[in-house]
N, C-alpha and C positions, 0 to 999 in steps of 0.2 A: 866451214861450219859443219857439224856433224847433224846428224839427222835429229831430230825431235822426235823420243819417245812416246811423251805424254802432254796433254794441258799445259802442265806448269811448263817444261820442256819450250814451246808453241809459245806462250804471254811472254815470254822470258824475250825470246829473238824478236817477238814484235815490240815489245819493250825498248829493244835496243835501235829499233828500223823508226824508233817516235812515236808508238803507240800505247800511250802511258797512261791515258785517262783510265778509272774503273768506271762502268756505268753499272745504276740499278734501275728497276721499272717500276714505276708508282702512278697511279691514279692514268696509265695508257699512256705515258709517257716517260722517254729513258732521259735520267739525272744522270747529269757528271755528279760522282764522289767529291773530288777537288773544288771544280769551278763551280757547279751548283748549276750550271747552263743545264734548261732545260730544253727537250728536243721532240719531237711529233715524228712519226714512221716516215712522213713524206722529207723529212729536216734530213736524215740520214743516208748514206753510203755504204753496203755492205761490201769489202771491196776484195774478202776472203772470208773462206768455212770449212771448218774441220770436224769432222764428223767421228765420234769415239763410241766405242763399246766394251763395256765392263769387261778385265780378263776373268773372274770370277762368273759375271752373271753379265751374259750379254743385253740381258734387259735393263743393266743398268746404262742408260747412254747420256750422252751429253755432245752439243755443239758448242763449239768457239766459233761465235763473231768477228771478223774484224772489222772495225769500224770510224768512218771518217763523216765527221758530222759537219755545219759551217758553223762559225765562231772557230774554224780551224781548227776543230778539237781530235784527236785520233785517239783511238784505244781498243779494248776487247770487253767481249762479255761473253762471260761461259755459262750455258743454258743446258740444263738436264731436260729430255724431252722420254718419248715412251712412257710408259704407264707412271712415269715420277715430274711426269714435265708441272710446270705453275700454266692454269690456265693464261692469267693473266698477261705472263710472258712470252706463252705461245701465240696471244692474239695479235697482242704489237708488232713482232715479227713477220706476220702472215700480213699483216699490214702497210707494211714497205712495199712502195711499188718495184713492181718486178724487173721496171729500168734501172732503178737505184741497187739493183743485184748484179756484180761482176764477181770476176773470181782474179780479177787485172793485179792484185796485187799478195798473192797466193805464192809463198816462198818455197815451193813444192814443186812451184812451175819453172 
């Protein structure tokens, strides 16, 4: 497997590893796109994060989540933080307990 350039590069190989759900955040809570499963910060798994910086403007950034929910669900969610982040999305995330944080399944490692 060759290295992962970028974002898409990264969803692509977790893609293939069964992490195929899309989630989005709405009302404090991350939707599967697909299944419609809805999930609470404590529901979730963060179980890798990849942290990016704009080659243009380093201000522009972004994290990829990887993420393993129950109802077995796995997938990513790519989150623009720094001065472009969504509050919203930044709170949910700071809201996963800090147990539910590994890095156990981090293709880097």
């Amino acid at each position: 497997m060759g290295l992962a350039k970028n974002e898409k590069d990264y969803i692509r190989i977790y893609e293939e590893k069964g992490y195929k759900s899309n989630f989005r955040i709405q009302n404090e809570k991350l939707i599967s796109s697909d299944t419609k499963n809805v999930f609470s910060p404590e529901e979730i798994q963060i179980v890798a994060m990849h942290r990016y910086e704009g080659m243009s403007n380093p201000s522009d950034m972004s994290m990829l989540y990887i993420i393993e929910a129950n109802k077995e669900e796995k997938g990513t969610f790519l989150m623009a933080y720094g001065p472009n982040a969504e509050t919203e999305v930044a709170e949910f995330f700071n809201k996963v307990p800090k147990s539910n944080i590994t890095n156990s399944k981090n293709i880097n490692n």
